[in-house]
N, C-alpha and C positions, 0 to 999 in steps of 0.2 A: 621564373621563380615565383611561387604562389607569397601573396603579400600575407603578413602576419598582422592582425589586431594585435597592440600590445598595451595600450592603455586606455582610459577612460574617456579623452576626449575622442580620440580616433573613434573610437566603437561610438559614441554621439554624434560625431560627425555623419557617420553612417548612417544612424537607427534614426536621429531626431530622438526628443523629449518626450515624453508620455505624456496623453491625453489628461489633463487633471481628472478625470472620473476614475482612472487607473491608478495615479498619483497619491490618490488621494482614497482608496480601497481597504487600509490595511486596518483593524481594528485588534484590539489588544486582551479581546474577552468574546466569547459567543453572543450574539443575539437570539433572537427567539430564531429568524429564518436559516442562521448555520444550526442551531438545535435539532430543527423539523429536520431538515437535513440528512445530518446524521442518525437522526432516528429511523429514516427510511432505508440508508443505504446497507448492502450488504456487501461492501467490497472498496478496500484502500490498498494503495501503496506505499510502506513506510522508509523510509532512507535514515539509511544510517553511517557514521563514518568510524574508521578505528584511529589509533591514536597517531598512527603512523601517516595516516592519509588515507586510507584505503575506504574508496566509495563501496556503499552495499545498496540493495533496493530490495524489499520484500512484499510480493502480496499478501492478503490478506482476507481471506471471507467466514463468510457466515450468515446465519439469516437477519434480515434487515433491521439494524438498530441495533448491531451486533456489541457497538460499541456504547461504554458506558458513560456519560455526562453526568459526572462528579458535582461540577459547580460552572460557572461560567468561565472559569480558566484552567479549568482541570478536564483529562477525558482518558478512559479506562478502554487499554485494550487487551481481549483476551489472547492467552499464549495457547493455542490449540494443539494437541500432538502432531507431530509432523517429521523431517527426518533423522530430527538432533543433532542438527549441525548449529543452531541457535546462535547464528553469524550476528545477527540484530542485537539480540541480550550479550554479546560477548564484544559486541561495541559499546553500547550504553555501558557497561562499566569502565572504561575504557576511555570515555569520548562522550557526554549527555547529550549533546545538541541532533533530533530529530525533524525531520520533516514528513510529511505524508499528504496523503490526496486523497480524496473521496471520490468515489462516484457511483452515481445513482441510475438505471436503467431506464432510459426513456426520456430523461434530463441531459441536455448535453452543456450545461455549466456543471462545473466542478468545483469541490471546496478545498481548499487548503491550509493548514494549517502546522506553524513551525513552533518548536519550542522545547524544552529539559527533560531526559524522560528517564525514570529509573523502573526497576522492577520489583514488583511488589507481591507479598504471599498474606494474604489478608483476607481469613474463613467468610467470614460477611461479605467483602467486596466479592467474592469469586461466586459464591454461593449463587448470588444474582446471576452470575453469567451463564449456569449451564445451561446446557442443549443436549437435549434428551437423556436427561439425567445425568450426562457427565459434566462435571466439575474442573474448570483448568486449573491447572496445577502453579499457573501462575500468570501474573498480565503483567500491562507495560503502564506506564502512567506517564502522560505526557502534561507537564505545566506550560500552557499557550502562552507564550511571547507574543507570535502575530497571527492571522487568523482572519481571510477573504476567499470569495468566489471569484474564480477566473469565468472568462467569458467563453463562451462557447467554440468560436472560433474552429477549434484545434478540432472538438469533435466532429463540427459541419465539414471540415475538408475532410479528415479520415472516415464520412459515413456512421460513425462505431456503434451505431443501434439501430442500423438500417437494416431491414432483415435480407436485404437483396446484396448487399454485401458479403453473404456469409459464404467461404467458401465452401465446397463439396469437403466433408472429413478426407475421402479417398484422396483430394489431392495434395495432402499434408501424412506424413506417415506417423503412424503411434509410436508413441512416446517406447515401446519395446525394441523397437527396430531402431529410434533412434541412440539408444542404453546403447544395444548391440554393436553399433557403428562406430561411436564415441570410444565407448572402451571395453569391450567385448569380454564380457563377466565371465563366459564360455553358456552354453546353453543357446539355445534356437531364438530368434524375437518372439513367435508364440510364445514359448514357455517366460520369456523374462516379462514380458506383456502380462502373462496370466501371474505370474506372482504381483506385479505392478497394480493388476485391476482387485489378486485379491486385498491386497493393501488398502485400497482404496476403500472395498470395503467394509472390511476390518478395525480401520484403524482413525476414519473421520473423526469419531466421538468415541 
């Protein structure tokens, strides 16, 4: 019978206590080096829950600095068109408590950062955001709770900027074929591919 962790000393028993440099990591507002940070990165992942429970996780890109630093506890993310299922904004009203992750290509620490987020329609805040001349129609606003760099760790064992790492596209199949497989819309993988790739792009910006 597989043993269950079920409470907080068990799982300490196990893990041991954190390093105080870890313990002791979490800060409650940005500094200048989560600033730089986020100014360079082009790419997070935001977590969201509904009210029910129900975990979500979304990525998130754009070009680097995509995201907006409001103030040292505020940070502005755009809503970019994408396939209107808007699982993220239809938990925030629902549920405020967000989390997300940064990361930045070539850096293998990451930033993180948890905290309130609601969504916001505000000409001047958006305005700043577009990307080649489009305008999002709305962002996310997260008010920082906590606010640290994880350590590298996780990236050095997964490689994830190694370029020798990268596998052969051939041996992963397009995103059409896998449409086709999952639930088979009717039509060929080429043609659900080619409407797929003209979406792409079509409809970035």
């Amino acid at each position: 019978m597989t043993e269950q962790i079920s409470d907080r000393t068990a799982l300490r028993d196990v893990v041991g206590e954190p390093m105080p440099l870890a313990a002791t990591k979490e800060m409650d507002r940005l500094d200048k080096h989560c600033r730089h940070f986020i100014s360079l990165s082009p790419f997070l992942c935001l977590s969201s829950m509904s009210a029910d429970g129900k975990a979500d996780v979304t990525p998130r890109g754009d070009p680097p600095g995509f995201v907006k630093v409001l103030d040292d506890r505020t940070v502005l993310i755009p809503d970019r068109r994408g396939n209107r299922r808007i699982d993220t904004m239809l938990n925030i009203l629902e549920q405020p408590s967000v989390a997300a992750i940064f990361f930045l290509p070539g850096v293998e620490e990451t930033l993180r950062l948890n905290g309130r987020a609601s969504i916001v329609r505000d000409a001047d805040l958006l305005a700043d955001m577009a990307v080649q001349s489009k305008v999002p129609e709305l962002a996310i606003r997260i008010e920082i709770d906590t606010v640290f760099f994880h350590c590298a760790k996780a990236l050095k064992r997964s490689r994830l900027w190694d370029p020798e790492t990268q596998i052969d596209r051939k041996d992963f199949p397009r995103y059409g074929q896998i449409v086709k497989d999952q639930r088979d819309p009717g039509g060929t993988a080429d043609e659900i591919e080619g409407v797929i790739q003209t979406n792409y792009r079509d409809e970035i910006y």
